[in-house]
KOLSE-989403 format. One record per atom (N, C-alpha, C): residue number from 1; residue in one letter; atom name; x, y, z. Coordinates in steps of 0.1 Angstrom, whole numbers. Example, Ala and Ser with C-alpha at 12.3 -4.5 7.8 and 13.67 -1.06 7.14 Angstrom:
% KOLSE-989403
{r 1,A,N,{132,-57,78}}
{r 1,A,CA,{123,-45,78}}
{r 1,A,C,{132,-33,78}}
{r 2,S,N,{128,-22,71}}
{r 2,S,CA,{137,-11,71}}
{r 2,S,C,{129,0,79}}
This chain:
% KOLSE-989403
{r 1,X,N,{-248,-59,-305}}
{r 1,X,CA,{-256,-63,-316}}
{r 1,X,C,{-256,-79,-316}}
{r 2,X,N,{-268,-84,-318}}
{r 2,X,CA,{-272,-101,-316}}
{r 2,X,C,{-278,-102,-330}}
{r 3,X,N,{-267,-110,-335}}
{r 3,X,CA,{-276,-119,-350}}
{r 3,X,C,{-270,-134,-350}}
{r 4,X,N,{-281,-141,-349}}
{r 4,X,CA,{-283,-154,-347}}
{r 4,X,C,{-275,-156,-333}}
{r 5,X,N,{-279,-152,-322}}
{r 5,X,CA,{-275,-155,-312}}
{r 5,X,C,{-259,-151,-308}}
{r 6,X,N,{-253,-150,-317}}
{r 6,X,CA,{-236,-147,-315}}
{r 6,X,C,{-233,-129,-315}}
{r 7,X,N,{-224,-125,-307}}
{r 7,X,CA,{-225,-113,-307}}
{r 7,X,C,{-212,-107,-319}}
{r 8,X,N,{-215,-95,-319}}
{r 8,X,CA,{-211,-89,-332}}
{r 8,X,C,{-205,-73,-328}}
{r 9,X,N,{-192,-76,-327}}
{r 9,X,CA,{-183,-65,-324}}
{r 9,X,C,{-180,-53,-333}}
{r 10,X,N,{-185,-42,-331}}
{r 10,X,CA,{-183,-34,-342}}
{r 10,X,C,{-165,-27,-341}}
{r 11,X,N,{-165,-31,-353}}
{r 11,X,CA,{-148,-24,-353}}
{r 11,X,C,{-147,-11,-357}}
{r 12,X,N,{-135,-6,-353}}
{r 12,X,CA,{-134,6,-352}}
{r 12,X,C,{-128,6,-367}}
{r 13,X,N,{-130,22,-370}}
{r 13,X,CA,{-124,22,-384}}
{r 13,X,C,{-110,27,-383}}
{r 14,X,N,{-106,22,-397}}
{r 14,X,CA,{-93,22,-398}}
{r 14,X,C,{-83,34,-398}}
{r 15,X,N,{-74,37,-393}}
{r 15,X,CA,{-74,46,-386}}
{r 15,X,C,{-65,61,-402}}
{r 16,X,N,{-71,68,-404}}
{r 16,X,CA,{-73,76,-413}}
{r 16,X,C,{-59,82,-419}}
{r 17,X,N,{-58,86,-433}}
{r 17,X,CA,{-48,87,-438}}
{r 17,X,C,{-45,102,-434}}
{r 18,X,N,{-30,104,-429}}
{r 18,X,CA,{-32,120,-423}}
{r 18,X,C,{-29,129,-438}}
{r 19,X,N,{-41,134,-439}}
{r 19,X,CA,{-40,139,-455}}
{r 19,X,C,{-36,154,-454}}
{r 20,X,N,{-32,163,-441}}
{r 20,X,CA,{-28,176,-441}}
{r 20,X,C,{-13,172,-441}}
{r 21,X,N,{-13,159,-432}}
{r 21,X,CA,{6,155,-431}}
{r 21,X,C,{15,150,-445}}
{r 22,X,N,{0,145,-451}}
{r 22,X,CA,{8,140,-466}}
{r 22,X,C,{12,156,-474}}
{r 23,X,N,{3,166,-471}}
{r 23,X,CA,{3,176,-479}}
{r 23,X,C,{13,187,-479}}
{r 24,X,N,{19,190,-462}}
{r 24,X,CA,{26,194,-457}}
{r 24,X,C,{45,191,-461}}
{r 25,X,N,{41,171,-461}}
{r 25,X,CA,{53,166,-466}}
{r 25,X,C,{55,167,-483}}
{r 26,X,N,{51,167,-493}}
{r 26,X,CA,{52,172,-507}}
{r 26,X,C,{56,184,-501}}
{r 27,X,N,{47,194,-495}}
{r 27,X,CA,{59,206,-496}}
{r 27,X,C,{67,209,-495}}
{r 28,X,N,{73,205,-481}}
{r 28,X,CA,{85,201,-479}}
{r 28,X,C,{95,193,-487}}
{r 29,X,N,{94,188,-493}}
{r 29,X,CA,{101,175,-501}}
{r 29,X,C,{102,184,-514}}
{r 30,X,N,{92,189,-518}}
{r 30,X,CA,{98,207,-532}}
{r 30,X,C,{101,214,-527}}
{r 31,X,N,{102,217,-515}}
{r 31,X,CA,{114,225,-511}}
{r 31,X,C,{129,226,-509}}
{r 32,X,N,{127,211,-500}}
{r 32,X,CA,{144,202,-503}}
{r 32,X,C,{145,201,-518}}
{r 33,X,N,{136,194,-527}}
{r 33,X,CA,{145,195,-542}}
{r 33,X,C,{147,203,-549}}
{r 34,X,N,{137,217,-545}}
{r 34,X,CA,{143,230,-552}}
{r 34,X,C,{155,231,-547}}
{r 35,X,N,{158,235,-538}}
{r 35,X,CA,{170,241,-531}}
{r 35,X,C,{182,231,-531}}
{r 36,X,N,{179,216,-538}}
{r 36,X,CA,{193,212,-541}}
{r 36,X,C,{195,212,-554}}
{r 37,X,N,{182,214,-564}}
{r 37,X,CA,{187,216,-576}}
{r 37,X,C,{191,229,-576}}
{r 38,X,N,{188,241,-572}}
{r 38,X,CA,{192,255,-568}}
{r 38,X,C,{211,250,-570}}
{r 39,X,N,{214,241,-554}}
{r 39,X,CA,{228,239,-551}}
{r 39,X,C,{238,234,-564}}
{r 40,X,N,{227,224,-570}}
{r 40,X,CA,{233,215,-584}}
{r 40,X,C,{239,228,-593}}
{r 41,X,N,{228,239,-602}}
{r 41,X,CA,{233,250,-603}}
{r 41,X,C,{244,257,-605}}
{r 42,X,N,{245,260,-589}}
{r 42,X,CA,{253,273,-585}}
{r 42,X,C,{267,259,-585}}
{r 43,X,N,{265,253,-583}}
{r 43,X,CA,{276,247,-581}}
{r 43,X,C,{282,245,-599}}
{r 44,X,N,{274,239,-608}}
{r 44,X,CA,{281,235,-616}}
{r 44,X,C,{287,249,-624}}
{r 45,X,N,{281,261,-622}}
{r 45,X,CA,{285,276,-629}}
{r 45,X,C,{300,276,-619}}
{r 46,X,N,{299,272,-605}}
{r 46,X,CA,{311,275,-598}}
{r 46,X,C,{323,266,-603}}
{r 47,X,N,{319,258,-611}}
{r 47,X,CA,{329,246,-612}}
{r 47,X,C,{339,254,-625}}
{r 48,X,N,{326,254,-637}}
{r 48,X,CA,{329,263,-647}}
{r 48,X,C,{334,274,-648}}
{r 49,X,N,{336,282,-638}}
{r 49,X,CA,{339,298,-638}}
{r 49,X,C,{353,297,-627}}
{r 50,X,N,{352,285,-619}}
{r 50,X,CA,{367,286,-610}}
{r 50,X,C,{376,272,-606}}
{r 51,X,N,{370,264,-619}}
{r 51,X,CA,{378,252,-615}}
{r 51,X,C,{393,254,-617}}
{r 52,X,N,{398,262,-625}}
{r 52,X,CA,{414,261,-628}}
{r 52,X,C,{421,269,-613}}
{r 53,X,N,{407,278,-606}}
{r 53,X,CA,{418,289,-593}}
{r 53,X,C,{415,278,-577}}
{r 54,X,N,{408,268,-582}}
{r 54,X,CA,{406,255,-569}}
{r 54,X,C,{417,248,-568}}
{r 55,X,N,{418,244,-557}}
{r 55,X,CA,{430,234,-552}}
{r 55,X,C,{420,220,-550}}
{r 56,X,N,{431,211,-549}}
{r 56,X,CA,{421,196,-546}}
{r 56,X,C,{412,197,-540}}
{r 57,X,N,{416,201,-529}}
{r 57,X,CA,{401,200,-517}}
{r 57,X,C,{392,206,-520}}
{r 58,X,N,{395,218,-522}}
{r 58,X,CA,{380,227,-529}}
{r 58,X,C,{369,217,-540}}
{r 59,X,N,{380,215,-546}}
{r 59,X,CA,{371,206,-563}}
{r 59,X,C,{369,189,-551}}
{r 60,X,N,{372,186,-551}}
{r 60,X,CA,{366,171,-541}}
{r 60,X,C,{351,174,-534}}
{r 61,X,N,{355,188,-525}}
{r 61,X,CA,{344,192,-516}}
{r 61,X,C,{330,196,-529}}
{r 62,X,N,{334,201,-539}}
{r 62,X,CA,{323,209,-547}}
{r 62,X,C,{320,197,-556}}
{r 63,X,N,{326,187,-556}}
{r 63,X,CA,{323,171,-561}}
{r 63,X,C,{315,163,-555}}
{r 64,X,N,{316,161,-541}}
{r 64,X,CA,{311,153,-532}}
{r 64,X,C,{293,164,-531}}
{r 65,X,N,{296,173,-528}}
{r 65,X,CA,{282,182,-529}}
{r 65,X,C,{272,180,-538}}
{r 66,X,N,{274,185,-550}}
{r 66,X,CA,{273,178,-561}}
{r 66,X,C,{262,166,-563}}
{r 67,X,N,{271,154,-559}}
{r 67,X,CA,{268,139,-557}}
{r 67,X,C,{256,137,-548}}
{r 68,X,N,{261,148,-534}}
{r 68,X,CA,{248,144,-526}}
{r 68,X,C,{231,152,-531}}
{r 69,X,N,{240,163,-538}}
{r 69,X,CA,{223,169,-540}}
{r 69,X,C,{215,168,-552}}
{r 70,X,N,{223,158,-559}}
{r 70,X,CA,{217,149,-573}}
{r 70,X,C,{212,140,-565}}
{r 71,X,N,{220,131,-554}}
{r 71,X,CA,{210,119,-550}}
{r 71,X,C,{200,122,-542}}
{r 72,X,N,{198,138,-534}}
{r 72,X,CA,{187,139,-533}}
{r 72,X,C,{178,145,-536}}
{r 73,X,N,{186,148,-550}}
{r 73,X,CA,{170,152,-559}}
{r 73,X,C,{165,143,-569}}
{r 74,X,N,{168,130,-569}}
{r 74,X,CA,{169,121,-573}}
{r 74,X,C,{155,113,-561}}
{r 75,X,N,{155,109,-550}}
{r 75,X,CA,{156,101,-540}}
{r 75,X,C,{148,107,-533}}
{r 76,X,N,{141,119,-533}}
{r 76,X,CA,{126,123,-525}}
{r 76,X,C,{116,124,-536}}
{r 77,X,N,{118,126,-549}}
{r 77,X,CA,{106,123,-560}}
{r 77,X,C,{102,110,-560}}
{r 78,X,N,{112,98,-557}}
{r 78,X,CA,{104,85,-554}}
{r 78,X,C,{100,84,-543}}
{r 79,X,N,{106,89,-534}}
{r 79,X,CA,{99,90,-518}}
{r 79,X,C,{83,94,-518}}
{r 80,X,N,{81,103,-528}}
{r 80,X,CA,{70,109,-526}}
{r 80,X,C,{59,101,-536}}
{r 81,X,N,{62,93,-541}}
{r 81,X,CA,{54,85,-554}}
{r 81,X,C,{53,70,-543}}
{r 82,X,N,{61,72,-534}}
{r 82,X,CA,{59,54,-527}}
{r 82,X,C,{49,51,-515}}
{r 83,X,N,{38,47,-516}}
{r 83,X,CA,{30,45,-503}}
{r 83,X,C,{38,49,-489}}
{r 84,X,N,{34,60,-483}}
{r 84,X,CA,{35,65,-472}}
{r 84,X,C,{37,54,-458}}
{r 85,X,N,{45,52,-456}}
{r 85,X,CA,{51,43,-445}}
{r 85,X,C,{60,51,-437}}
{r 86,X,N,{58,53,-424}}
{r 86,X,CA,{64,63,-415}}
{r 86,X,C,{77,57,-413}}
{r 87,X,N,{79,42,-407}}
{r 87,X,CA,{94,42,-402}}
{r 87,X,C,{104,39,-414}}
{r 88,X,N,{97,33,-425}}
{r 88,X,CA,{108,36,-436}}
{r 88,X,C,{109,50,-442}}
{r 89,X,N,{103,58,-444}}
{r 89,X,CA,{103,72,-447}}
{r 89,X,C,{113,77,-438}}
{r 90,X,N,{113,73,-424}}
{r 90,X,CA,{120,80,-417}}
{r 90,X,C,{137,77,-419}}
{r 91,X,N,{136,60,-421}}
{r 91,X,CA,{151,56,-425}}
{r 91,X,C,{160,67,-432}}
{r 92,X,N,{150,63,-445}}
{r 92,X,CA,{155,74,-459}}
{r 92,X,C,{156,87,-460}}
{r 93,X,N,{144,95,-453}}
{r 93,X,CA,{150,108,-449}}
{r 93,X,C,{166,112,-438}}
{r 94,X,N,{163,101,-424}}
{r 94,X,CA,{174,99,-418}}
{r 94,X,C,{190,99,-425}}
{r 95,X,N,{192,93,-439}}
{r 95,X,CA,{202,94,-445}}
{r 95,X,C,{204,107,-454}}
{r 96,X,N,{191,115,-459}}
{r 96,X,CA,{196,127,-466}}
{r 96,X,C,{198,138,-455}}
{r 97,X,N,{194,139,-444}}
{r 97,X,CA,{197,147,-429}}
{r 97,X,C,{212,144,-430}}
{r 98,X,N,{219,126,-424}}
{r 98,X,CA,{230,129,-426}}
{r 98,X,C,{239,132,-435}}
{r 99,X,N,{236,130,-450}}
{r 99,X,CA,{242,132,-455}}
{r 99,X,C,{248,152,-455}}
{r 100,X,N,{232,157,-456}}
{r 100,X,CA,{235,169,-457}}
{r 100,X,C,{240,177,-446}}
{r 101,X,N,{238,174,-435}}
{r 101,X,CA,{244,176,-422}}
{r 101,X,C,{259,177,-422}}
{r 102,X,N,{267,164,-426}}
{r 102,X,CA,{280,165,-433}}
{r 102,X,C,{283,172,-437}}
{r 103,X,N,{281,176,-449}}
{r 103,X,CA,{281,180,-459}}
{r 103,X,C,{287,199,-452}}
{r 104,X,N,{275,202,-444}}
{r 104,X,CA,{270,216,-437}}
{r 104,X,C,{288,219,-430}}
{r 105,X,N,{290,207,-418}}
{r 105,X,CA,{298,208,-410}}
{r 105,X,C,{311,206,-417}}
{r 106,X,N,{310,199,-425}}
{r 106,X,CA,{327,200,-436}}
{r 106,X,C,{327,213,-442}}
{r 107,X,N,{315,223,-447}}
{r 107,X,CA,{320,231,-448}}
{r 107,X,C,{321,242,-439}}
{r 108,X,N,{319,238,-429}}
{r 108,X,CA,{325,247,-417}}
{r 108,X,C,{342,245,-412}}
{r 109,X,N,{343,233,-414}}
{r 109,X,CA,{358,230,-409}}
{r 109,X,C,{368,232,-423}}
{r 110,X,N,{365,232,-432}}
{r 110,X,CA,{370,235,-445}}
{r 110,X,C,{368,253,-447}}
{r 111,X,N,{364,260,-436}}
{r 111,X,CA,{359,273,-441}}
{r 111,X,C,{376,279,-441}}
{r 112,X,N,{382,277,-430}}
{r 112,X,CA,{398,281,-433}}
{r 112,X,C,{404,278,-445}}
{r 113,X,N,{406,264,-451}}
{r 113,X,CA,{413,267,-459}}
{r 113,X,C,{406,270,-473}}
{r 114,X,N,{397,273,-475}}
{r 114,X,CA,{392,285,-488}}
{r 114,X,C,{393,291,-488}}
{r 115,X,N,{402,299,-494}}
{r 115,X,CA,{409,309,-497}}
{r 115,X,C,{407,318,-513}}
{r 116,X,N,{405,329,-512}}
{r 116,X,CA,{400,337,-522}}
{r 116,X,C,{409,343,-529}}
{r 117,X,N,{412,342,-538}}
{r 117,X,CA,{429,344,-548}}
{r 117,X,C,{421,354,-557}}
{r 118,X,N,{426,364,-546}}
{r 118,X,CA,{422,381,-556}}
{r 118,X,C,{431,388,-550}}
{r 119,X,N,{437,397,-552}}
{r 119,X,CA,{445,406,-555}}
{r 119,X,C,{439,420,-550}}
{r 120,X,N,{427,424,-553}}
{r 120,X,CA,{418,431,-552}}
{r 120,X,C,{414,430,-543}}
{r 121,X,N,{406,439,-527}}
{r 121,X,CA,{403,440,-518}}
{r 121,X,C,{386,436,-517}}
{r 122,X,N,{383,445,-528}}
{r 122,X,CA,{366,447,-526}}
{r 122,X,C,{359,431,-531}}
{r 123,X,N,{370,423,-542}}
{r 123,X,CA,{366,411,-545}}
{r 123,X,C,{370,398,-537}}
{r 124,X,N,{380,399,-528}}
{r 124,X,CA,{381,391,-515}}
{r 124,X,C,{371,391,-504}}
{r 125,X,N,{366,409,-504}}
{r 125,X,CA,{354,409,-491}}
{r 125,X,C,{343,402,-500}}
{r 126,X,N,{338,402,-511}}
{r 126,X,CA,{330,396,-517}}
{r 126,X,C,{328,375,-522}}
{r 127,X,N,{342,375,-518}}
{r 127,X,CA,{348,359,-519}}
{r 127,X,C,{344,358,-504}}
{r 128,X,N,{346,363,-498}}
{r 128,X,CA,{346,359,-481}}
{r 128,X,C,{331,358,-479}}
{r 129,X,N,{325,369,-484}}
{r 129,X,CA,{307,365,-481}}
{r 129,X,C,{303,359,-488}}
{r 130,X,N,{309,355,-500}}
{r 130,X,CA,{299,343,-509}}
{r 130,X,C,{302,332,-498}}
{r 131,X,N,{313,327,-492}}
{r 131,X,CA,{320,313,-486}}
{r 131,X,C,{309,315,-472}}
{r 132,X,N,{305,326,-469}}
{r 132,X,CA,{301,330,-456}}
{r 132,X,C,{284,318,-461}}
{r 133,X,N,{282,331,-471}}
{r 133,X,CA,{269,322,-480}}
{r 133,X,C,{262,309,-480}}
{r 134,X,N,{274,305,-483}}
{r 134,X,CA,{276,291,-489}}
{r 134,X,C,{270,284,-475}}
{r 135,X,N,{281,285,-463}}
{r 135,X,CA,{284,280,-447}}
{r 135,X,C,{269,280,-444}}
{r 136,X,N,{265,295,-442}}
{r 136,X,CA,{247,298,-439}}
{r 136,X,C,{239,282,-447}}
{r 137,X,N,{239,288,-455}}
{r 137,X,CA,{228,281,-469}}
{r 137,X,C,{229,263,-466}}
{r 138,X,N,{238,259,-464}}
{r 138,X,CA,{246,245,-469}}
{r 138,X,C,{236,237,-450}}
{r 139,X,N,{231,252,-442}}
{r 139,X,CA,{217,241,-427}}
{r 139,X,C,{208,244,-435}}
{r 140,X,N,{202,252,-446}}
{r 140,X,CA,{190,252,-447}}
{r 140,X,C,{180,239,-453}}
{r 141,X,N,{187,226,-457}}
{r 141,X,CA,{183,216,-461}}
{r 141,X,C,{182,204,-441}}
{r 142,X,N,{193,203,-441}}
{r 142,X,CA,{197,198,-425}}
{r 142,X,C,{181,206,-418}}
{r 143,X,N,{181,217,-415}}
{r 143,X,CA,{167,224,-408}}
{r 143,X,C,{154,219,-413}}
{r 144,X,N,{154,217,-427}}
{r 144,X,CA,{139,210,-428}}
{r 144,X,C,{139,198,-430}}
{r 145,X,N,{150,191,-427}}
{r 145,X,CA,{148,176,-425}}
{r 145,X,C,{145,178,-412}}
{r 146,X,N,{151,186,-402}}
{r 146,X,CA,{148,184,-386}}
{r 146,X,C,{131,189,-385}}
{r 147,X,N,{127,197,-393}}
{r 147,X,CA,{111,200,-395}}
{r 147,X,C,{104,190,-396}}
{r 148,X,N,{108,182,-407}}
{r 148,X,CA,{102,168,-409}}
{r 148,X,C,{101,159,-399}}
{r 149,X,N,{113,156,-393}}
{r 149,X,CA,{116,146,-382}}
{r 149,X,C,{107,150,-373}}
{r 150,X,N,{102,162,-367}}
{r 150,X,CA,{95,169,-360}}
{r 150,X,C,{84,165,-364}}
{r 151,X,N,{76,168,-371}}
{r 151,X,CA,{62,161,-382}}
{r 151,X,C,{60,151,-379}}
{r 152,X,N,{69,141,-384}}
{r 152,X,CA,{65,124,-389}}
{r 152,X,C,{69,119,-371}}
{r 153,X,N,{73,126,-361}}
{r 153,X,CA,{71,120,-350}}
{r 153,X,C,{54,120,-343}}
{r 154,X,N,{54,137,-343}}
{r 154,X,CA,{42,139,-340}}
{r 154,X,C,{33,131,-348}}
{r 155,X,N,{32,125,-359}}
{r 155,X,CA,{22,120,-365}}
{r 155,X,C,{19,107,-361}}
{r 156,X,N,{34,101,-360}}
{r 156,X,CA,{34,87,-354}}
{r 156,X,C,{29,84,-341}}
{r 157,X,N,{31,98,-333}}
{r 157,X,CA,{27,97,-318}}
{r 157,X,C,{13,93,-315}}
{r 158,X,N,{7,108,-325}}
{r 158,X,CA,{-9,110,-327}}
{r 158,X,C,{-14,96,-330}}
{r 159,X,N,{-8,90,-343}}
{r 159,X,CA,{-18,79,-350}}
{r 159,X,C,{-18,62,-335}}
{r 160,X,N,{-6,63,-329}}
{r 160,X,CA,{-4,50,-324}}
{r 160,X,C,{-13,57,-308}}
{r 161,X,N,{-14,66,-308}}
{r 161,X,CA,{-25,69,-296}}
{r 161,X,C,{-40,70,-295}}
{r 162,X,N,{-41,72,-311}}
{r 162,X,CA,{-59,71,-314}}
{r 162,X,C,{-58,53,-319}}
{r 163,X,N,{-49,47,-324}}
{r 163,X,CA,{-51,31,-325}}
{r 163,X,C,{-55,26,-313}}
{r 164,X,N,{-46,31,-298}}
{r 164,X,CA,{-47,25,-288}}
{r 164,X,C,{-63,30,-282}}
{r 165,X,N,{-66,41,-285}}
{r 165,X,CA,{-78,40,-278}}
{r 165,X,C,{-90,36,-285}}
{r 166,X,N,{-86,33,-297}}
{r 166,X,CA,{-98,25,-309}}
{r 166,X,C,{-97,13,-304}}
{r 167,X,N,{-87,7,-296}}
{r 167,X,CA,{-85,-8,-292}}
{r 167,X,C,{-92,-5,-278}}
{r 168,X,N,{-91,2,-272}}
{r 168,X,CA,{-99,-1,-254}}
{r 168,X,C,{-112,4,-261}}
{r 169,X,N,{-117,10,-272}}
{r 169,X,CA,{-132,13,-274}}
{r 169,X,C,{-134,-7,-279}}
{r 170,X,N,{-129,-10,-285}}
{r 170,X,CA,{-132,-27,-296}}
{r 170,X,C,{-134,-33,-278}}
{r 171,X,N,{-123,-35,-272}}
{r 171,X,CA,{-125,-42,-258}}
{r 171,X,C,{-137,-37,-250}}
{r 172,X,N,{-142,-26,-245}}
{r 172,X,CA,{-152,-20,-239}}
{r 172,X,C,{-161,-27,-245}}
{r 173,X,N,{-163,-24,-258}}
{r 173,X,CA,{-180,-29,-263}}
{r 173,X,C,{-178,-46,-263}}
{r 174,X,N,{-167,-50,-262}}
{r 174,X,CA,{-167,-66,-262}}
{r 174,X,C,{-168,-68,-252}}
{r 175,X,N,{-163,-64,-241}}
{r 175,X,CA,{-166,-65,-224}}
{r 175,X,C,{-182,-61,-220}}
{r 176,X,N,{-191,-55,-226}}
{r 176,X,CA,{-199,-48,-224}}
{r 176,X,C,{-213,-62,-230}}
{r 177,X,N,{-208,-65,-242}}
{r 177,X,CA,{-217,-77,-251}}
{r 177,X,C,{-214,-87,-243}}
{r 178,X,N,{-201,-93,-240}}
{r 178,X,CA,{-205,-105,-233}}
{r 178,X,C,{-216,-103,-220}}
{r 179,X,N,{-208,-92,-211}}
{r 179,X,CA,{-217,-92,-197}}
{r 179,X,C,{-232,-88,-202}}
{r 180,X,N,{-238,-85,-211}}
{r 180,X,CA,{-249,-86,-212}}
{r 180,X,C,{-257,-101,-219}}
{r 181,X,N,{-248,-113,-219}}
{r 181,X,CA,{-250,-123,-220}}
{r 181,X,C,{-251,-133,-211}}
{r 182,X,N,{-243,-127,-200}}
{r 182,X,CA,{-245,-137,-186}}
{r 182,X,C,{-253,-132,-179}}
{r 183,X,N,{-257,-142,-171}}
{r 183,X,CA,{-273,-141,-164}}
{r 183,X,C,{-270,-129,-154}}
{r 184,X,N,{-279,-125,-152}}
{r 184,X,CA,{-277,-116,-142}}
{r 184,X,C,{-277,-122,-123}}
{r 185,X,N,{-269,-116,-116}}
{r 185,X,CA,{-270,-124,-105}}
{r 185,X,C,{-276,-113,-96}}
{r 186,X,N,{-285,-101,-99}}
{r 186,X,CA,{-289,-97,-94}}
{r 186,X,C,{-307,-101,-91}}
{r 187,X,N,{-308,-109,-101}}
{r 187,X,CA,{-323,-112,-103}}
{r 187,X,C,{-328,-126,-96}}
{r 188,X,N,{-338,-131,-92}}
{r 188,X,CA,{-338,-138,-84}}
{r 188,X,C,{-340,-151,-92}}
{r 189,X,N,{-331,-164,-90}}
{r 189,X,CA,{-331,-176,-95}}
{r 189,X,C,{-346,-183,-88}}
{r 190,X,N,{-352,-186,-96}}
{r 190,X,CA,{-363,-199,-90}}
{r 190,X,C,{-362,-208,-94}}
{r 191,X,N,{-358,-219,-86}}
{r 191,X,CA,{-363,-232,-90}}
{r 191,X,C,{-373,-242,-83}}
{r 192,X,N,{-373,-254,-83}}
{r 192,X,CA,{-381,-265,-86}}
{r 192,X,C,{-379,-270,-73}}
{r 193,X,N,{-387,-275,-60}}
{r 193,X,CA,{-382,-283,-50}}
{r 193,X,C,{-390,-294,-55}}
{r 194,X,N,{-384,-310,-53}}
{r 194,X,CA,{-390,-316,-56}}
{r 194,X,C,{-394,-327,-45}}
């Protein structure tokens, strides 16, 4: 395109808001804060109903829990209210992964010393599968952070590879305008003998 003699690069447009990824991540993100307000819950009935038959570690461990799934039901409702920025999203998810991840694997290594103070047989095998429960339940936050992380790569990958090729289309058609500005050296020069 020629207006007033100077050429005029059409730019490519900007490269589009991934609006199935934004929709995908709210779901995910009510999922994570169902399931830790779910945890908040079950935990605070567990606190109520067995804090006198807990030893320290138990009440620390069901404290520390607690803490983490208040701050992250706390801390993905602003996630989700804050202009979508992939490498800081990724930071701040990166920390509720680890935290919950922890979280998962302490209670694997703490699965020994919980101990079910019943007397009764059928309510020990029933202590044993709630703790079993618990063990299960305590990846299912950890697994859809790794969903996510999964997501917001591919998204990143996609978006910084349609930029790159919206940048060799802006260069083509710039490469393309100028050489249709220089003379042609196929055409025959005439000049003047004098």
């Amino acid at each position: 395109m020629f207006v007033n003699d100077q050429v005029l690069v059409k730019r490519s447009p900007p490269t589009p808001q991934p609006v199935l990824f934004l929709k995908i991540r709210a779901l995910l993100f009510s999922c994570i804060i169902f399931l830790s307000f779910l945890w908040i819950i079950l935990l605070c009935v567990t606190i109520f109903s067995q804090w006198d038959l807990m030893d320290r570690t138990e009440r620390s461990l069901i404290l520390i829990v607690m803490f983490v799934d208040t701050l992250t039901t706390v801390m993905l409702p602003i996630l989700l209210l804050q202009p979508f920025r992939p490498w800081l999203d990724a930071a701040r998810f990166f920390f509720v992964f680890l935290s919950h991840s922890g979280i998962a694997i302490l209670f694997v290594i703490k699965k020994s010393s919980i101990q079910c103070s019943s007397q009764v047989v059928d309510q020990e095998a029933v202590c044993g599968l709630v703790i079993l429960f618990v063990i299960i339940t305590s990846w299912f936050i950890p697994a859809l952070a790794v969903c996510y992380f999964c997501g917001l790569f591919y998204l990143v990958h996609r978006l910084s590879k349609m930029s790159l090729e919206s940048t060799r289309d802006v260069e083509t058609q710039s490469t393309q305008s100028h050489e249709s500005l220089a003379p042609s050296t196929t055409q025959p020069i005439y000049g003047y003998a004098i």
